[in-house]
Each structure stands twice: as structure tokens, then as C-alpha cells.
C-alpha positions as CSV (number, residue, x, y, z in Angstrom):
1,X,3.9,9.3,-24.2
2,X,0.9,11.0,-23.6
3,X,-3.1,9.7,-23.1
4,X,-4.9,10.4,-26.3
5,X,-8.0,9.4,-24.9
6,X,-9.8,9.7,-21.6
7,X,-12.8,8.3,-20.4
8,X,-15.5,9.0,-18.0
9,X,-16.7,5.6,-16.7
10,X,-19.6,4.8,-14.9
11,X,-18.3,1.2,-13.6
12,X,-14.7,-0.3,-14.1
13,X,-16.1,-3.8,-15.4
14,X,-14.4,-5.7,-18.2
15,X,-17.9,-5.4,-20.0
16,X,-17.7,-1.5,-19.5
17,X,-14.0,-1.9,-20.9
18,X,-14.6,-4.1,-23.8
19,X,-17.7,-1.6,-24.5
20,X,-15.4,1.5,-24.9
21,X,-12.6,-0.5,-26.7
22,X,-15.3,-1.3,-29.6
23,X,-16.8,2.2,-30.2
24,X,-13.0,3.3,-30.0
25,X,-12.1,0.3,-32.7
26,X,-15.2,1.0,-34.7
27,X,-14.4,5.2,-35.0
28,X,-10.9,4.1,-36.1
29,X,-11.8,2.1,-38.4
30,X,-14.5,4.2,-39.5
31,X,-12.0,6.9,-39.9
32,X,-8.7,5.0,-41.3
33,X,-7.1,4.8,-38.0
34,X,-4.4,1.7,-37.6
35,X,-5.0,0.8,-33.9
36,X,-1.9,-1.1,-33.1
37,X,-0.5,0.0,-30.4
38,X,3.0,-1.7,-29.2
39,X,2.6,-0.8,-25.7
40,X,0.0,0.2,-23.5
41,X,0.0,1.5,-19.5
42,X,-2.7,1.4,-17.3
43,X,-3.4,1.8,-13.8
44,X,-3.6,-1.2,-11.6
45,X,-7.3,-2.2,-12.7
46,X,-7.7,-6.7,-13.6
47,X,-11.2,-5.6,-15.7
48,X,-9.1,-2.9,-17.8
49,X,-6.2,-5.2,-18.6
50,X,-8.3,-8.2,-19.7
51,X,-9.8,-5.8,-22.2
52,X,-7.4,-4.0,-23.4
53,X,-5.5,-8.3,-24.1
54,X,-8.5,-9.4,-25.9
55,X,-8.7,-6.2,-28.2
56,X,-4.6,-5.6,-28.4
57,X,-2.9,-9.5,-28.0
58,X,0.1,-8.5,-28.8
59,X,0.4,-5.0,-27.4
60,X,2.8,-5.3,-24.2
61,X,0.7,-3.9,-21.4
62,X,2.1,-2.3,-18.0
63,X,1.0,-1.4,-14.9
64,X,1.7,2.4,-13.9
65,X,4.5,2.5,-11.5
66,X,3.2,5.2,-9.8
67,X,-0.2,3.3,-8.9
68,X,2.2,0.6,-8.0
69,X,3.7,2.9,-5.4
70,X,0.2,4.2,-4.1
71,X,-1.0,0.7,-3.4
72,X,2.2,0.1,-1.5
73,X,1.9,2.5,0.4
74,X,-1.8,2.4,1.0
75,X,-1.2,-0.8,2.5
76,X,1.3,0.3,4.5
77,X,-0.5,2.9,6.1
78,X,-3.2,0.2,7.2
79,X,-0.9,-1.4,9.6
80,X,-0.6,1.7,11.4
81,X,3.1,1.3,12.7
82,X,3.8,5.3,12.5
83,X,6.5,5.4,14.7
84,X,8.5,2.7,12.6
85,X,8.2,4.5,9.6
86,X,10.7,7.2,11.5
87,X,13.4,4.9,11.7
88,X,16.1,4.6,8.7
89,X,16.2,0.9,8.1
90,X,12.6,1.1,7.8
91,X,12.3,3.9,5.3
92,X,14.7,2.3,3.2
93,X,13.3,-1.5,3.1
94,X,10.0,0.4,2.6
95,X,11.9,2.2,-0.3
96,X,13.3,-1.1,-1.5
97,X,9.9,-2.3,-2.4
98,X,8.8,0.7,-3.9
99,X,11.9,0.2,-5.9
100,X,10.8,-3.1,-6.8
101,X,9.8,-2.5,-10.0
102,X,12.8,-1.1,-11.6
103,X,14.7,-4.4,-11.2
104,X,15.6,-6.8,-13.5
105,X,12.6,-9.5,-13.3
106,X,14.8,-12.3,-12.0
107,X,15.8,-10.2,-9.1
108,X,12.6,-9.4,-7.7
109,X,11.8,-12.0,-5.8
110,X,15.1,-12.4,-4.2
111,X,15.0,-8.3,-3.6
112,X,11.7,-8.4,-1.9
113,X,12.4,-11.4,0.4
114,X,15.5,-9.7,1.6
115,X,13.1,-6.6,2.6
116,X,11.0,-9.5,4.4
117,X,13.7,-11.0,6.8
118,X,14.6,-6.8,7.7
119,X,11.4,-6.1,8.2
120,X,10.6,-8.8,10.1
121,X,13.5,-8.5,12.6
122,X,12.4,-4.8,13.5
123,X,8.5,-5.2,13.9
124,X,6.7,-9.1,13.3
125,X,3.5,-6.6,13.0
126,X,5.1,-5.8,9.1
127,X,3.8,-9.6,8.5
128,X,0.2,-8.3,7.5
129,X,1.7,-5.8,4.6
130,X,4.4,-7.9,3.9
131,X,1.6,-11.0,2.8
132,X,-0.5,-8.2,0.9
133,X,2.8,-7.1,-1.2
134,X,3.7,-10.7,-1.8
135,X,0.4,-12.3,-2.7
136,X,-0.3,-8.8,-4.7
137,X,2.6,-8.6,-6.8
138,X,6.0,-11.5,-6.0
139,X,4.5,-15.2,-6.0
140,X,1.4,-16.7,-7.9
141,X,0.5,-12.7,-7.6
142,X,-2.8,-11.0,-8.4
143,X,-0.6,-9.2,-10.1
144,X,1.9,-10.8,-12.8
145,X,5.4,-9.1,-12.0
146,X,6.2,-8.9,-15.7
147,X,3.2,-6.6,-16.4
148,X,4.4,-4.2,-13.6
149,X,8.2,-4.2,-14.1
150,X,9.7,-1.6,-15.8
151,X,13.6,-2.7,-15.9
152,X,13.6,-3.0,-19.4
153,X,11.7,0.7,-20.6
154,X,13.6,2.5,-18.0
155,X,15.2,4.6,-21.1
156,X,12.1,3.9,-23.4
157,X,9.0,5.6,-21.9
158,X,7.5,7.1,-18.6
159,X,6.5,4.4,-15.7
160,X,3.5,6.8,-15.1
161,X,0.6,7.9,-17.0
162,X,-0.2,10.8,-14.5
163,X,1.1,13.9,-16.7
């Protein structure tokens, strides 16, 4: 898969969104292009994937896993527990999560909680991060965990659209 169209924004609104997605419907259809795509990936952005649902309602749209990944690990960082990163157990919970999304939906929540009770035991200071990941992503999330899991396109397509 590759982008086949990018975009210099001035704000990320859903009215700057919907704005682009009409002068992009209205040169394809001035032009004879079907737009109907099956799938779509975006970065981590609420405005962008409200648009993109209203103009494409049945197009299956994704989070990128690699955002995913970058906003873990932003909000890792934040807690600034350096030192704990060093140790093994804590490096691979932290991978764990990353991992997240490559898990079969009904595993995820099970699979994140069991990162919880490690993390927990080695450092209570993981609490902060651990709340941000799980009201982000696992329960009654910002994000829905079935627009950012990629179990069942592992074979299909990329989980990234940085190229």
C-alpha cells in the first residue's frame, strides 16, 4: 500500500478534514474516479477518522501501528523512570504493550492487564502510564481497540503508513 495523496494542512479539525475529503470526492468524480476504498490507515488523529467515516461508511479504517507505538512510548518517557527501563522484565512488559496490537481482539485486554500486575509489582510509579494506555486504548478507550488492532491484516497490508 502506498499514500496516493498527501496533504498540507493548516489545522487537523474534522471541518478541515471533511473540506479536503469533498474537493478530493468532487475531482474524482469530475474525472471518473470510483472512490471506494475498502480500507483506509491513518495516524492516530479523532477529527481525521470522523471524516474519513462520514465520507467512506463502510471502508474499515485503522490506526497506524507505528503511531500506536510512538504514543506508547511518548507516554512512557513522561514518567521518567529511566533506570527501570534497563531492567529485562521491564523492557519486555513495555514490549508487551507495544505488541498489543497484533493480538487477537479478545486477547487484549487480558494481555494488557497481565503487563499491569508486572509492572505494578516492580515500580507503583508505572500507575500514571499504565491509566493513560488503558483509558487511551483497552476499556471505554479514546481509542476503539478494533480500529487499532491489526491481528487480522497481519498477512494483508502494512500496519504503518510511514514508507
Amino acid at each position: 500500500m502506498k499514500p496516493i495523496i498527501y496533504a498540507a494542512l493548516s489545522e487537523k479539525n474534522e471541518h478541515t478534514y471533511l473540506t479536503l475529503l469533498e474537493a478530493i470526492l468532487a475531482y474524482a468524480q469530475m474525472h471518473n474516479i470510483n472512490l471506494s476504498p475498502t480500507s483506509i490507515l491513518i495516524d492516530f488523529e479523532t477529527s481525521a477518522f470522523n471524516a474519513f467515516k462520514k465520507n467512506f461508511p463502510n471502508a474499515n479504517i485503522l490506526f497506524c501501528h507505528f503511531h500506536f507505538a510512538k504514543n506508547i512510548m511518548k507516554h512512557f518517557k513522561k514518567i521518567r523512570l529511566p533506570e527501570e527501563l534497563k531492567k529485562e522484565i521491564v523492557k519486555r512488559e513495555i514490549a508487551n504493550i507495544l505488541s498489543l496490537p497484533l493480538l487477537p481482539p479478545n486477547k487484549i485486554n487480558a494481555a494488557f492487564h497481565d503487563s499491569v500486575d508486572v509492572l505494578q509489582y516492580v515500580n507503583p510509579n508505572f500507575q500514571t502510564f499504565l491509566n493513560y494506555v488503558e483509558k487511551t486504548y483497552i476499556i471505554n478507550a479514546r481509542f476503539n481497540p478494533l480500529n487499532w488492532n491489526h491481528y487480522a491484516t497481519l498477512t494483508d497490508r502494512p500496519r504503518t503508513n510511514n514508507q
